[in-house]
C-alpha positions in Angstrom: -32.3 -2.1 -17.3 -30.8 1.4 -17.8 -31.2 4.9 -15.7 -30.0 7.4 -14.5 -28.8 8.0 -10.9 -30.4 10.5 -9.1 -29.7 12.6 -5.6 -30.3 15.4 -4.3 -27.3 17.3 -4.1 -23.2 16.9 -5.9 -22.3 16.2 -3.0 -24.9 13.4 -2.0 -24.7 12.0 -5.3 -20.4 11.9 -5.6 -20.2 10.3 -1.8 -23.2 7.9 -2.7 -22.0 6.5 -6.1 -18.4 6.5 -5.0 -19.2 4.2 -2.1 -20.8 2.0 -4.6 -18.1 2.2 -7.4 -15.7 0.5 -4.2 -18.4 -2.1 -3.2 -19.3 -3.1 -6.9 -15.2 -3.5 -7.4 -14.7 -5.3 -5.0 -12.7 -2.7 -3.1 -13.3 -2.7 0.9 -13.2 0.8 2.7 -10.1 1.3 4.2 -10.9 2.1 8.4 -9.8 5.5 9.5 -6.7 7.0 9.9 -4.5 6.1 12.7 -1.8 8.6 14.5 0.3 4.6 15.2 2.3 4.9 11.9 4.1 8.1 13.5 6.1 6.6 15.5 9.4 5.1 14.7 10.4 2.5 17.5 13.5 1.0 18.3 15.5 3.6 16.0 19.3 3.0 16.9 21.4 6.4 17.4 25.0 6.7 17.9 27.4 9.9 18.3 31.0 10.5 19.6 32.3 13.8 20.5 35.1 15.7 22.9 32.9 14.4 26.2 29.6 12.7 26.7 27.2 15.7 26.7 27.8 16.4 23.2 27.7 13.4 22.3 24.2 12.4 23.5 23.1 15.7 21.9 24.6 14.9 18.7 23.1 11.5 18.7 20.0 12.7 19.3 20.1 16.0 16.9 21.0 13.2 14.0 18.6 10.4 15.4 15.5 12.6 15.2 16.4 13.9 11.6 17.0 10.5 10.4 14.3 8.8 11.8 12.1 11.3 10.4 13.7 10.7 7.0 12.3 6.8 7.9 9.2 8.4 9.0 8.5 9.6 5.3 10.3 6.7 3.6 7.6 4.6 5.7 4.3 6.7 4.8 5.2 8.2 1.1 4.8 5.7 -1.9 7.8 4.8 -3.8 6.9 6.5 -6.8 7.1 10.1 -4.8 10.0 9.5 -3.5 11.9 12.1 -5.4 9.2 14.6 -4.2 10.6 13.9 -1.0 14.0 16.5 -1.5 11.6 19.4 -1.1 11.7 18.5 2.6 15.4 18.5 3.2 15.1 21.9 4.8 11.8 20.3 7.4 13.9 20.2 10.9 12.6 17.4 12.6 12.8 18.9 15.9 9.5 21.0 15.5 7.9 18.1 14.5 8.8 15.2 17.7 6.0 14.7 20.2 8.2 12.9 22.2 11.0 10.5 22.6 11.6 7.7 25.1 14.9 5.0 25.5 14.4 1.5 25.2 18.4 1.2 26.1 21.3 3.6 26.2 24.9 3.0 27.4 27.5 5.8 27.1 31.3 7.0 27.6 33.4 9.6 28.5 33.4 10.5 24.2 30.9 8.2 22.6 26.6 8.0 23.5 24.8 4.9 21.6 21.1 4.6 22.6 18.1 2.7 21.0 15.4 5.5 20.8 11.5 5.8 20.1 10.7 8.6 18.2 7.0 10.0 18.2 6.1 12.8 15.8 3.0 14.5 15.5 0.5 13.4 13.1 -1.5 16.6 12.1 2.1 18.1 11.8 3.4 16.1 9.2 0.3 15.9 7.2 0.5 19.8 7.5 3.3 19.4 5.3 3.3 16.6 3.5 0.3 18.4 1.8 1.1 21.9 1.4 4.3 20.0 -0.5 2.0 18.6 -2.0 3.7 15.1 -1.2 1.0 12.2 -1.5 1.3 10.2 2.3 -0.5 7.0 3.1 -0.8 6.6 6.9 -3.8 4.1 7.0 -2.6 0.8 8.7 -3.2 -2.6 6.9 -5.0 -5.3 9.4 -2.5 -7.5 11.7 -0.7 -10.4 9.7 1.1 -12.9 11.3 4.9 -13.2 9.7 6.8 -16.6 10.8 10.4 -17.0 10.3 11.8 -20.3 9.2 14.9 -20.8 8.3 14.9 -24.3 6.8 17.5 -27.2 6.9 20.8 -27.4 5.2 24.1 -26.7 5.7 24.5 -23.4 7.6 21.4 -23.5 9.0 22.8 -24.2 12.5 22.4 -21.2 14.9 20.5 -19.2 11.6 17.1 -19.4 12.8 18.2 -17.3 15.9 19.4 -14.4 14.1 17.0 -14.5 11.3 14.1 -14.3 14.4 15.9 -11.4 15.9 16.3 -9.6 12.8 12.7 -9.4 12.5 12.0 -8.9 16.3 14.3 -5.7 15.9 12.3 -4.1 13.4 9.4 -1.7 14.4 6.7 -4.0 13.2 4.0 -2.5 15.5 4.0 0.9 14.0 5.0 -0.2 10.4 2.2 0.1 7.6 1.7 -3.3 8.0 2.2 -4.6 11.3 3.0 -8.2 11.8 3.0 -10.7 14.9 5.7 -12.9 15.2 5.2 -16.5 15.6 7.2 -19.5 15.7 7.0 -22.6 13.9 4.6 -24.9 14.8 5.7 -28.7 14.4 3.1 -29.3 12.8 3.9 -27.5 9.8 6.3 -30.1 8.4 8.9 -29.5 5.5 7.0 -30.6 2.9 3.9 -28.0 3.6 6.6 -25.4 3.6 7.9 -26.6 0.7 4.4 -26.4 -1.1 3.9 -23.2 0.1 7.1 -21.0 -1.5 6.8 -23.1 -4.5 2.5 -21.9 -4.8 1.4 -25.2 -4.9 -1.2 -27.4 -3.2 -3.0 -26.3 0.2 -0.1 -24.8 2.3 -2.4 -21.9 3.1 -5.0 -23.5 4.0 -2.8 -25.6 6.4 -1.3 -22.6 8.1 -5.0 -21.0 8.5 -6.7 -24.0 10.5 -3.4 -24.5 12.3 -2.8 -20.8 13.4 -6.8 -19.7 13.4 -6.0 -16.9 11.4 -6.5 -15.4 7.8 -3.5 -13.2 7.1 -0.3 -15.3 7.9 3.4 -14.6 5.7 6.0 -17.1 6.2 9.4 -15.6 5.8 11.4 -18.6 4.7 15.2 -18.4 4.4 17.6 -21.0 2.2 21.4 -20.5 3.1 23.5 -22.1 -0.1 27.0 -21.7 1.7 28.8 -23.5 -1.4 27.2 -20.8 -3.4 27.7 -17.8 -1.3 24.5 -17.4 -1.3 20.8 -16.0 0.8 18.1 -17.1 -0.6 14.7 -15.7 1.1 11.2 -15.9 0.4 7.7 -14.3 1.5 5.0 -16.0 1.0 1.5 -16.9 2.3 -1.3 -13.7 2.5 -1.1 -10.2 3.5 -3.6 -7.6 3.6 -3.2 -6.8 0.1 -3.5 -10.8 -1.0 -1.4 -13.5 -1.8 2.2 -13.4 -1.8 4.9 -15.1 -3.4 8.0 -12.9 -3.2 11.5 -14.3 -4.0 15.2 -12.4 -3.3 18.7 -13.5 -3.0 22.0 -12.0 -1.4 25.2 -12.2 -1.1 26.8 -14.1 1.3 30.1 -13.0 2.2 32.2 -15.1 4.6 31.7 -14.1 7.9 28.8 -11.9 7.3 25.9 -14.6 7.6 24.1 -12.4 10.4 24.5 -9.0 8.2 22.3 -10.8 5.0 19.9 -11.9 7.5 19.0 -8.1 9.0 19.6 -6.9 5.6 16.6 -9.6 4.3 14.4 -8.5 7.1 14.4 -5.1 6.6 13.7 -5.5 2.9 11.3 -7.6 3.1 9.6 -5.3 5.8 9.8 -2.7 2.8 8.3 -5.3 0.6 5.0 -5.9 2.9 5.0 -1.7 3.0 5.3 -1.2 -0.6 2.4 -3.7 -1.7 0.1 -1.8 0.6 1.2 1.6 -0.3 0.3 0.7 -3.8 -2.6 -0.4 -3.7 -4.0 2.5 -0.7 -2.5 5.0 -3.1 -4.4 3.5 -6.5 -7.6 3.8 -3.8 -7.0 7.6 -3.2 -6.1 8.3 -7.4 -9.3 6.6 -8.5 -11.1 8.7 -5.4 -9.6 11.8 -6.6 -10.5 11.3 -9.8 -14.3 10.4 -9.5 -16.5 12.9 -11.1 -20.3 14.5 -9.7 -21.7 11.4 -11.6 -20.1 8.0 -10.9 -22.0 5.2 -13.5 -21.7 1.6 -14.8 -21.7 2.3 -18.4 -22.2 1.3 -22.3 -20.6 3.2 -25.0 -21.4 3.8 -28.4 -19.2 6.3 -31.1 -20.8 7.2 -34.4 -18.7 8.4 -37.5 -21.2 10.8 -38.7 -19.6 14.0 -38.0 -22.0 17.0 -36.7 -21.6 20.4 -36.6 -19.8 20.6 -33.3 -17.7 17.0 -34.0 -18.0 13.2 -33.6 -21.0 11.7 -31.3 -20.4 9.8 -28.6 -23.3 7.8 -26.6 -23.3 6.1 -23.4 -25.9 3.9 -21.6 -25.6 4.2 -18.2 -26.9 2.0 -15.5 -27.8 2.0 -11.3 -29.8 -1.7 -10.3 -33.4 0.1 -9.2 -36.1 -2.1 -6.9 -39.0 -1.1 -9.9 -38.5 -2.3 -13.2 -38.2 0.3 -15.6 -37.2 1.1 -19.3 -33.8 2.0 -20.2 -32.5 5.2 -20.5 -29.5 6.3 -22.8 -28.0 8.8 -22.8 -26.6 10.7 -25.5 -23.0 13.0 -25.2 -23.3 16.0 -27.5 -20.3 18.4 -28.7 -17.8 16.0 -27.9 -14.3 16.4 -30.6 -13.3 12.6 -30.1 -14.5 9.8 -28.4 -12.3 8.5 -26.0 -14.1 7.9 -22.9 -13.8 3.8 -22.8 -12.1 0.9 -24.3 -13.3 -2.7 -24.7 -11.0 -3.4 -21.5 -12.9 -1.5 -19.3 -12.5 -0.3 -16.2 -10.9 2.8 -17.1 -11.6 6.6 -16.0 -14.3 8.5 -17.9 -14.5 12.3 -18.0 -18.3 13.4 -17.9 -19.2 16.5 -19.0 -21.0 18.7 -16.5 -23.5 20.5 -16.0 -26.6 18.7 -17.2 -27.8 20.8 -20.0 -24.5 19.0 -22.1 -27.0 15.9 -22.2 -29.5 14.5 -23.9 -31.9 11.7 -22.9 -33.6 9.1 -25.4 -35.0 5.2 -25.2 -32.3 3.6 -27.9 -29.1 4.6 -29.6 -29.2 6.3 -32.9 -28.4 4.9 -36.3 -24.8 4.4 -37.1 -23.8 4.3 -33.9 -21.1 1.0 -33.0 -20.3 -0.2 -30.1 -17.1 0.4 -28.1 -17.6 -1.3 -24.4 -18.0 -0.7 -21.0 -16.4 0.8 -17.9 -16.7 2.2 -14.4 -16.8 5.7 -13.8 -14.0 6.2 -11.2 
């Protein structure tokens, strides 16, 4: 069965269908915005000068810049980040709301202080979009994240540091913020060993003995006769399952350094997966037309006056039964509004009048596919 939507306004009609374009897709609505992803926590700032003073203003001058350089790094999708060197001139000072010490210790020439940095939300936005600097400050739902640093030869004394270097990351305000947990014995090696290779029921192990949905085991394999840091993420995150593989270099001596290194990158892994997929949300929003419709498509080679045809069937589920409806573009130069993949963006023509409504397709029209409107 075939119609076509109706509403009483745009504006009705683009909100309405593009609610159920996401439901239809599968797509949940991502919860309001929250001001938590503006703060940087735990930011580490260091500064020597001629005598303490200066130095604790230095150190905080060049903390507050830098960790608003995080800030953006944290909220700005990869792909923009060269947008990002129109905001060299931005002084973070104008922007802090606030700043508190979680430790400091100082001499008579040299300050080093670990710092939380608040900024203010409506601030940033301000000028992220007057930049015109696409920003995704949306935090994903809770996962837990449990380090495990698994037997073998220099593993002794590992597990420590690899805990801490997670535990001195800000993983409350991050994009995706984690609760850190410890290994329970009853996850044995073999479960864990299921679970970075993707096989068997790992997952399902960790769910029933955790009691939760979203858990990301950070699994770390130290080859010391190769030199080598092998880590993996994997489990579920908000954005689905993960299987994520990286090694390092492990320079003698420097055991602890791969470890922080490997935390903080895979930190910027969990961020990046949910960047991507919140920014493909907001380009298929932004690109959603008055009339958002599940539809058929149909081209015909016989040329008109004003170009090729193009027809397209489109459908809403209605409670009464009725005939279908198709309707027929006019005045269209080529016909490239869908493929057989599907799922791909569809530029209607507006206003109405460019329509034209009948019960079947027209001889020598063929059949091209289907797609969402988005």
């Amino acid at each position: 069965m075939t119609i076509v939507f109706e509403a009483k306004s745009m504006l009705a009609r683009a909100a309405a269908l593009a609610a159920m374009v996401l439901t239809q897709s599968g797509a949940a609505l991502a919860v309001p915005a929250s001001d938590k992803a503006f703060t940087v926590a735990n930011y580490p700032v260091e500064a020597r000068a001629q005598d303490a003073v200066t130095a604790k203003d230095r150190a905080m001058t060049d903390g507050q810049q830098a960790a608003f350089r995080s800030l953006l790094k944290r909220i700005v999708p990869v792909t923009a980040y060269d947008s990002l060197k129109r905001l060299k001139s931005i002084k973070a000072a104008d922007l802090i709301d606030g700043v508190s010490i979680r430790s400091e210790r100082n001499s008579s020439t040299e300050y080093l202080a670990s710092l939380d940095f608040t900024f203010q939300p409506d601030g940033v936005r301000t000028i992220l979009r007057r930049e015109g600097v696409p920003f995704i400050d949306t935090q994903a739902p809770e996962a837990l994240l449990i380090p495990v640093v698994r037997e073998g030869a220099g593993a002794a004394g590992a597990a420590v540091t690899w805990t801490e270097a997670w535990q001195n990351l800000d993983v409350v305000h991050t994009l995706t913020p984690l609760k850190l947990e410890k290994l329970k014995p009853e996850i044995h090696s073999d479960t864990l060993r299921s679970l970075t290779d993707g096989t068997g029921a790992a997952e399902r192990i960790l769910n029933g003995e955790y009691k939760a949905g979203l858990i990301v085991a950070a699994v770390a394999d130290i080859d010391v006769p190769g030199k080598r840091l092998h880590v993996t993420l994997a489990g579920r995150d908000a954005v689905g399952p993960i299987n994520w593989k990286r090694s390092y270099r492990l320079a003698s001596g420097e055991q602890a350094y791969a470890l922080e290194l490997a935390a903080v990158v895979g930190l910027g892994v969990l961020e990046g997966r949910w960047k991507a997929v919140q920014a493909a949300r907001a380009a298929a929003s932004r690109r959603s037309p008055g009339r958002v419709l599940r539809c058929n498509f149909w081209s015909s080679s016989q040329a008109s006056g004003s170009g090729t045809r193009s027809a397209a069937s489109c459908s809403k589920p209605r409670a009464s039964k009725r005939s279908a409806l198709i309707v027929f573009l006019r005045a269209v130069r080529t016909c490239r509004y869908a493929t057989p993949a599907g799922r791909r963006g569809l530029p209607m023509p507006w206003p109405p009048e460019a329509w034209r409504f009948a019960t079947k397709a027209e001889p020598g029209f063929s059949a091209l596919g289907s797609s969402f409107i988005v």
